[in-house]
Backbone as a printed PyTorch tensor [residue, N CA C, xyz], in Angstrom:
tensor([[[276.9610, -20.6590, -53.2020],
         [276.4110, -19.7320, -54.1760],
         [274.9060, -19.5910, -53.9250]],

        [[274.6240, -18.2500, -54.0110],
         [272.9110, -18.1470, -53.9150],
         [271.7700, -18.6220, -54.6960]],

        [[270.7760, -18.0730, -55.1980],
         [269.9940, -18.4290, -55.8160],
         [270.2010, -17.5010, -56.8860]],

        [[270.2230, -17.7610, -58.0330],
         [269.6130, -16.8080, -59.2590],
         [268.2130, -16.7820, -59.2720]],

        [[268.0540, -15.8710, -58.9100],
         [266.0630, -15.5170, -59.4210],
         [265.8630, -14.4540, -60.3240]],

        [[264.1850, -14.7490, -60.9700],
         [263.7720, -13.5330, -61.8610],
         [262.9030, -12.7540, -60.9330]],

        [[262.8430, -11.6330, -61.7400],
         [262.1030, -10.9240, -60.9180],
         [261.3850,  -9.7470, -61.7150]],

        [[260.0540,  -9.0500, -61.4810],
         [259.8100,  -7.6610, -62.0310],
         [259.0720,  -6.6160, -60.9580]],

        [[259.0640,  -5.7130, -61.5650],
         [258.7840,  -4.4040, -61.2900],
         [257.4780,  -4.0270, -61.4170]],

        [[256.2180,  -4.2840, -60.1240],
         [255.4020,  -3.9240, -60.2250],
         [255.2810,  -2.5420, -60.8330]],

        [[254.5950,  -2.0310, -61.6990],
         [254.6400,   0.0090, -61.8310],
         [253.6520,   0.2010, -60.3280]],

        [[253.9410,   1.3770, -60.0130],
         [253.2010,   1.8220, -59.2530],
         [253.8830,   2.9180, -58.2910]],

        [[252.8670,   3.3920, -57.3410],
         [253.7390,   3.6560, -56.1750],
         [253.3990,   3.0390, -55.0090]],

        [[253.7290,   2.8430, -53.5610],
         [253.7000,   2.2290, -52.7770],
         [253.2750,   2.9680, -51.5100]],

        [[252.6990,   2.7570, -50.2860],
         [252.8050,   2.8260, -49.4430],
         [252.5400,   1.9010, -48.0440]],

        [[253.2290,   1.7920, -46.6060],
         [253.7170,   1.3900, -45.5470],
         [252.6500,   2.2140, -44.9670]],

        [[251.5990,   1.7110, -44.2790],
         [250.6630,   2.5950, -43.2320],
         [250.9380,   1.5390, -41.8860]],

        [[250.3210,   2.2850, -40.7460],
         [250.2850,   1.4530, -39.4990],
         [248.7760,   2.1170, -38.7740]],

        [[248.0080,   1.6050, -38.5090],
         [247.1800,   2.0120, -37.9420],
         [246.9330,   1.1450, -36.5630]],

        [[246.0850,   0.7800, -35.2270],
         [246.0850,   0.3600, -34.0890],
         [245.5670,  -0.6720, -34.4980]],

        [[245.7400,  -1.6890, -33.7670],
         [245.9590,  -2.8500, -33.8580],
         [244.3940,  -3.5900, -33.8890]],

        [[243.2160,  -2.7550, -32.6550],
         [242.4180,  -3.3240, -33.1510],
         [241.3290,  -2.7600, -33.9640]],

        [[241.9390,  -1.5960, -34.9710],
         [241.3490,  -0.7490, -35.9400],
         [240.5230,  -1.9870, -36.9460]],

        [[239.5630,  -1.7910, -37.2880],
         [239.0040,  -2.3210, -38.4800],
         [240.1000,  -2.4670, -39.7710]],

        [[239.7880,  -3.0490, -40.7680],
         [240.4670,  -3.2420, -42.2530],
         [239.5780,  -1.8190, -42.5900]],

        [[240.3980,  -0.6350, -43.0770],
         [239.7980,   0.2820, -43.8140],
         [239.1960,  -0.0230, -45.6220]],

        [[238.0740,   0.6210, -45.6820],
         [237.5750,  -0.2480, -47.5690],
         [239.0640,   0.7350, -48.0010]],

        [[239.4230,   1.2150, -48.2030],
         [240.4350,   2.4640, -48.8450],
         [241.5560,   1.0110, -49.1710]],

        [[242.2520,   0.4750, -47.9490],
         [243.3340,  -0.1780, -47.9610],
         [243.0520,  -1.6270, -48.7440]],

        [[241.8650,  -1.7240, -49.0290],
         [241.2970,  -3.5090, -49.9610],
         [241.1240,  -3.1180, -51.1430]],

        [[241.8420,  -1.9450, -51.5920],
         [241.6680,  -1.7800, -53.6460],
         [243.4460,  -1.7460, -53.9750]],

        [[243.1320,  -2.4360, -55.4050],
         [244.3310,  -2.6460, -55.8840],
         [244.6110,  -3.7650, -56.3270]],

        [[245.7730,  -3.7880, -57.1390],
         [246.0940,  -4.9100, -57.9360],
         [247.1730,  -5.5040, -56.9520]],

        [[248.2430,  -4.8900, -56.2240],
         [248.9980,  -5.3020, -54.7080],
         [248.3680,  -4.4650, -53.3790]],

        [[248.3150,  -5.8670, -52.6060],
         [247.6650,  -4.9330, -51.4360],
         [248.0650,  -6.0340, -50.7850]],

        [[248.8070,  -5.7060, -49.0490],
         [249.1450,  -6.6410, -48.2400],
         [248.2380,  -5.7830, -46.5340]],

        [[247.3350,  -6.7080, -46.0110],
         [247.2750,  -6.3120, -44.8820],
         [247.6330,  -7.2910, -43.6010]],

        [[248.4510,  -7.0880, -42.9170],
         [249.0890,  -7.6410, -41.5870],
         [248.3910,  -7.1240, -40.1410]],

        [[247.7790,  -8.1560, -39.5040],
         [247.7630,  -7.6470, -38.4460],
         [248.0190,  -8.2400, -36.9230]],

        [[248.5870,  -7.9580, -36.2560],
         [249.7620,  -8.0550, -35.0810],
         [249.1960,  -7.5370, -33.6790]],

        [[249.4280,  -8.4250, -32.5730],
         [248.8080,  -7.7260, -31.5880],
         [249.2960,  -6.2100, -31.1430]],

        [[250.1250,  -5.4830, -31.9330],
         [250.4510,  -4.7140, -31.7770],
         [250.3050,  -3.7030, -33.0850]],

        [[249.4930,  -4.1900, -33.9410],
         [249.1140,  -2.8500, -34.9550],
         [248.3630,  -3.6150, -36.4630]],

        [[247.8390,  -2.6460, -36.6960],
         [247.7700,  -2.9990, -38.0960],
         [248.4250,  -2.5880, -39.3790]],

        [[249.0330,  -3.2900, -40.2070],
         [249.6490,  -2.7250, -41.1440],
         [249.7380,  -3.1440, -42.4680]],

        [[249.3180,  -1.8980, -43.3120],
         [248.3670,  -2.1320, -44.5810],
         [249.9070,  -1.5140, -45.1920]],

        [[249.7750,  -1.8710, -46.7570],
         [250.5880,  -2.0240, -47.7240],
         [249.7620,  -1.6450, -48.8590]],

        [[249.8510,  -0.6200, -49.6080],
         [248.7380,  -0.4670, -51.3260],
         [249.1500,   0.8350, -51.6240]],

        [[248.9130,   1.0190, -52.6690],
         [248.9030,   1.9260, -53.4200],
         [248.7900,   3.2720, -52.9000]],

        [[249.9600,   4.0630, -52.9740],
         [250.0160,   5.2270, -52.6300],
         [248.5560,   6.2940, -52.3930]],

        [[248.2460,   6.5110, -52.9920],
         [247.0590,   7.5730, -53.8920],
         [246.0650,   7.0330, -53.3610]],

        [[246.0440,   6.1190, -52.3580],
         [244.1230,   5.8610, -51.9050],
         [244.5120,   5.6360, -50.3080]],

        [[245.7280,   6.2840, -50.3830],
         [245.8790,   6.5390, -48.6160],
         [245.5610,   7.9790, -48.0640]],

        [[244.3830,   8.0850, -47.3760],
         [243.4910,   9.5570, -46.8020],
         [244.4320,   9.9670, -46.4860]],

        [[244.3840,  11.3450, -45.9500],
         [244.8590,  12.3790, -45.1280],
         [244.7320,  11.8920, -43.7950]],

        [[245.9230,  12.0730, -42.9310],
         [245.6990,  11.4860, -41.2390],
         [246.4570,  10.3220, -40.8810]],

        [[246.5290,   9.3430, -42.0860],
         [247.0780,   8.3180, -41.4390],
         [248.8070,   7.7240, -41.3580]],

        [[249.4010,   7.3080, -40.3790],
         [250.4010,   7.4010, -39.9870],
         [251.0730,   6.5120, -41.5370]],

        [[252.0160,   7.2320, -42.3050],
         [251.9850,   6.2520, -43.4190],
         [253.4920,   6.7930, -43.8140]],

        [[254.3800,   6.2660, -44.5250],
         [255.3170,   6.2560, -45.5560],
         [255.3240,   5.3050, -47.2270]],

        [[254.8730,   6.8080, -47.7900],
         [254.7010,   6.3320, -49.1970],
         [256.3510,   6.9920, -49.8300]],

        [[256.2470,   6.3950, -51.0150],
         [257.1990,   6.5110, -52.0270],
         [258.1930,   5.0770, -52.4780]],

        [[257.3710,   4.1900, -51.9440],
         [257.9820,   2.4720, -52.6540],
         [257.9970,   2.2400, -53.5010]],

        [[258.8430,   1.7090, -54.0110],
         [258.3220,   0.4130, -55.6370],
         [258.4820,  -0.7210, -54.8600]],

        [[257.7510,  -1.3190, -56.0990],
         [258.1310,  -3.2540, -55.6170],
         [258.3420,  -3.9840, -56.6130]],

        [[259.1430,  -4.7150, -55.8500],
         [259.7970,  -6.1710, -56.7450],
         [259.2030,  -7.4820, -56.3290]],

        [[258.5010,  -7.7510, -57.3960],
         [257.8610,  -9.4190, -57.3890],
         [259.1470, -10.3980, -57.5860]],

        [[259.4840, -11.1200, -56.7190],
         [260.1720, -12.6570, -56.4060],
         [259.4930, -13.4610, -58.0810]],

        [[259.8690, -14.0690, -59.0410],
         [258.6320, -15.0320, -59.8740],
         [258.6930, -16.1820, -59.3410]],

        [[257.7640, -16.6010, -58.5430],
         [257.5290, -17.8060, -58.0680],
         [256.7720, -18.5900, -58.9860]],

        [[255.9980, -19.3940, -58.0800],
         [256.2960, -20.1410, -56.7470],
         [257.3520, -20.5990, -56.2690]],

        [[257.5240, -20.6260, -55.0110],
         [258.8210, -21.2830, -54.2560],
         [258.0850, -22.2730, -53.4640]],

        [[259.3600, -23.9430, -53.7020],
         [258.6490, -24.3750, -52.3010],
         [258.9200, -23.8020, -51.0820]],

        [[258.1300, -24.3940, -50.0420],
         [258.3650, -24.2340, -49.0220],
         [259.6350, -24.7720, -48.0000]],

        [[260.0620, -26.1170, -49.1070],
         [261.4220, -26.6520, -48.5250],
         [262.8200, -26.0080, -48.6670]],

        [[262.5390, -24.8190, -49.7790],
         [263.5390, -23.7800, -50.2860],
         [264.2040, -23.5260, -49.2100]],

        [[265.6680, -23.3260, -48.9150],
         [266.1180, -22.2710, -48.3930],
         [267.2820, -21.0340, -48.7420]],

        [[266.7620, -20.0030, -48.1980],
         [267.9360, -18.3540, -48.5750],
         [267.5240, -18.4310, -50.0670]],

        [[266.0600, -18.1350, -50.2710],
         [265.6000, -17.4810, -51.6610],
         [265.5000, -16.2550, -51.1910]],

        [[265.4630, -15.5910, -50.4090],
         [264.6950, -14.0730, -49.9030],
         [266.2870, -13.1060, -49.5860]],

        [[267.1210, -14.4840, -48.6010],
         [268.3880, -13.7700, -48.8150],
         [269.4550, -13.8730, -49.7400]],

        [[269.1810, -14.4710, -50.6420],
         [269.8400, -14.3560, -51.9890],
         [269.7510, -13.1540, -52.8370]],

        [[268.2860, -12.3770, -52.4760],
         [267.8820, -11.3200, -52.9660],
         [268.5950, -10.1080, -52.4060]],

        [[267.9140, -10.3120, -51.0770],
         [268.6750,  -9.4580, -49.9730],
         [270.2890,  -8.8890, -49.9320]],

        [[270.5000, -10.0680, -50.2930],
         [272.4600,  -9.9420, -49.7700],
         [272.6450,  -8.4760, -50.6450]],

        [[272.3690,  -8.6940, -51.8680],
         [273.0940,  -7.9440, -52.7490],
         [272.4310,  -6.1560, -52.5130]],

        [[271.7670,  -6.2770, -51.9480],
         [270.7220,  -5.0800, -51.5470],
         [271.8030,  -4.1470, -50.2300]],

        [[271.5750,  -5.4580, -49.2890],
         [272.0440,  -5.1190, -48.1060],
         [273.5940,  -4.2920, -48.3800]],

        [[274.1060,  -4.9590, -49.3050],
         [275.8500,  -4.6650, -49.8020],
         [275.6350,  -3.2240, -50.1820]],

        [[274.6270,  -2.5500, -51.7220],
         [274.3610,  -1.8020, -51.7010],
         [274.0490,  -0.5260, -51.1070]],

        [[274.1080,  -1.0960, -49.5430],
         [273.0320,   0.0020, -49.0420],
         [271.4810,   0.4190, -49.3080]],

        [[271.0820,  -0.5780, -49.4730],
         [269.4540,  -0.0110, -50.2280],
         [268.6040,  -0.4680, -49.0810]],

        [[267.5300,   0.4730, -48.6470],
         [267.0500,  -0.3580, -47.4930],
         [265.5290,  -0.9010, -47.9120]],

        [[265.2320,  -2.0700, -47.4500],
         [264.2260,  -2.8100, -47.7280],
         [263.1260,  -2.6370, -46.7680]],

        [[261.8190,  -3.0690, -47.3180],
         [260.9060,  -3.2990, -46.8300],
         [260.3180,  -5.1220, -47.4500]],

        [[260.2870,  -5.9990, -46.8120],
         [259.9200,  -7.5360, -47.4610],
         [258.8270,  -8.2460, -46.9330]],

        [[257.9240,  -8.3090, -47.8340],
         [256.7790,  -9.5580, -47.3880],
         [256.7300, -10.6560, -48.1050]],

        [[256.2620, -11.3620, -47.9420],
         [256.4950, -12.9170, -48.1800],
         [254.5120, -13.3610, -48.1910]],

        [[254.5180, -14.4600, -49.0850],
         [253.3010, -14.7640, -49.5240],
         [253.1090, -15.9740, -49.7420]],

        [[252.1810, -16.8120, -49.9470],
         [252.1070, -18.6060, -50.4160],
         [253.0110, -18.8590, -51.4770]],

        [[252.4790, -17.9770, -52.3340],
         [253.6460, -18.1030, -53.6310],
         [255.2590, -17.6090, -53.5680]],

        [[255.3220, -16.4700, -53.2260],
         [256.1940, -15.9680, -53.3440],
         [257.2020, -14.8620, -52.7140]],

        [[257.5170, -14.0410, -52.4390],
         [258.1300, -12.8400, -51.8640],
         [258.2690, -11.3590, -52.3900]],

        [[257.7720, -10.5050, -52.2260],
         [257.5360,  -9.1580, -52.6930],
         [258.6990,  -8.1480, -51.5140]],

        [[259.1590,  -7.4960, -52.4940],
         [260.5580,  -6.3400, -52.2730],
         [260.2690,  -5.0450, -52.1180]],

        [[260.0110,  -4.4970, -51.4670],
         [259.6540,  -2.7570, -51.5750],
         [260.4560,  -1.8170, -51.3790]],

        [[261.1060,  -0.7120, -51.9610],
         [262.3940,  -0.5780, -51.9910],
         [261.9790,   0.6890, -51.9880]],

        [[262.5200,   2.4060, -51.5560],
         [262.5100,   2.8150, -51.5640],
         [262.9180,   3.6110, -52.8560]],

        [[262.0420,   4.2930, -53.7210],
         [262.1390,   4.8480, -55.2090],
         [263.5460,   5.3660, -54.9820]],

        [[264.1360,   6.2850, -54.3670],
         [265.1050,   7.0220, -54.5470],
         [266.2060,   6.2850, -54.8380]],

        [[266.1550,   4.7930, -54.2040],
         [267.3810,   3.8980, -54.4240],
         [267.5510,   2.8960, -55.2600]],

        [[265.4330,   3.1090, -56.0820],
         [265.6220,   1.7380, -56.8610],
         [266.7960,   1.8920, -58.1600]],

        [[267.0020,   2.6960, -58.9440],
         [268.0410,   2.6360, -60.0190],
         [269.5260,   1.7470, -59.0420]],

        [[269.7160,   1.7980, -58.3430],
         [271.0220,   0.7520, -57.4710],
         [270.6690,  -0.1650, -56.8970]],

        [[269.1750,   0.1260, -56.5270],
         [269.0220,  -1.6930, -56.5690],
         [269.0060,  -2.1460, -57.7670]],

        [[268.4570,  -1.9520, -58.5250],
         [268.0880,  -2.5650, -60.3250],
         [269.9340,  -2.9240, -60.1800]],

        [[270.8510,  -2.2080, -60.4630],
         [271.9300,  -2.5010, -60.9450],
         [272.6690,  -3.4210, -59.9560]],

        [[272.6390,  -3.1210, -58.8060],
         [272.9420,  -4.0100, -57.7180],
         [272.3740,  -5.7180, -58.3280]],

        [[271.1090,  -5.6990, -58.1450],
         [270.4910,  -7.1340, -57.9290],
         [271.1060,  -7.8220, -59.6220]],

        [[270.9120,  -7.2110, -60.7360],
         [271.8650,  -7.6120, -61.8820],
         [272.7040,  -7.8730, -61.6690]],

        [[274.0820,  -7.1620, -60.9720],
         [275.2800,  -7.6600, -61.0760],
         [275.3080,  -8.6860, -60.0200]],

        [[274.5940,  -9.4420, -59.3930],
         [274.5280, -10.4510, -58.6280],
         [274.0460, -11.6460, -59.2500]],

        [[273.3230, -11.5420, -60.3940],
         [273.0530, -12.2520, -61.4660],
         [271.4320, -12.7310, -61.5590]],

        [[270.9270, -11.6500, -60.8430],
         [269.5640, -11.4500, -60.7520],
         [268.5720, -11.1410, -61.9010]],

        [[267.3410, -11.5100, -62.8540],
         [267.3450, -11.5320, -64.0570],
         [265.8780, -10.4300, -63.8170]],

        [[266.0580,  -9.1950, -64.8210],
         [264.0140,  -8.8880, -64.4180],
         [263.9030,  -9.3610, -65.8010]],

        [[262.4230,  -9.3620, -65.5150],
         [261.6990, -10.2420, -66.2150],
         [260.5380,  -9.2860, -67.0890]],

        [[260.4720,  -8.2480, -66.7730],
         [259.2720,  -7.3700, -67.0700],
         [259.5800,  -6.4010, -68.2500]]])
């Protein structure tokens, strides 16, 4: 059996940018209350708030996200796919980052009403 976790619903909207790898951190992509920046010898890739992403840049907005309520230890295992499974069954396609504390879900708006009902009937609790 998986994990039961809680979870909520950042409000917002979301966006997935990629810019070159050895691009600077743009100031645009460091505002916000969620903001994830990754960077990879092969790109950079910023995560924030829809609405403060310029014109030009290679991006897919229209996310929500789901906060994991952590902390998790680190000795945990299949907290992320406990979440997942029931998603994956759905058909809902994910976007997932992972953090010290915890794990954040980004889900494409059009599908969140079936994830919401999906991750419930798996016995998934929101919290918000």
């Amino acid at each position: 059996m998986g994990h039961r976790l809680k979870f909520r619903h950042l409000q917002g909207v979301w966006a997935v940018c990629r810019l070159e790898a050895a691009a600077p951190i743009p100031d645009w992509a460091d505002r916000g209350r969620f903001i994830s920046i990754t960077r990879t010898p092969e790109e950079l890739s910023v995560v924030c708030p829809a609405d403060q992403v310029p014109d030009g840049i290679r991006a897919q907005a229209g996310w929500a996200c789901l906060q994991l309520a952590g902390p998790f230890d680190f000795a945990l295992t299949g907290i992320l796919a406990s979440f997942l499974l029931p998603l994956a069954e759905a058909e809902v396609p994910i976007f997932a980052l992972s953090t010290f504390d915890t794990d954040w879900v980004l889900i494409p708006e059009q599908h969140l009403a079936r994830a919401l009902d999906a991750l419930q009937a798996a016995g998934h609790l929101r919290i918000d």
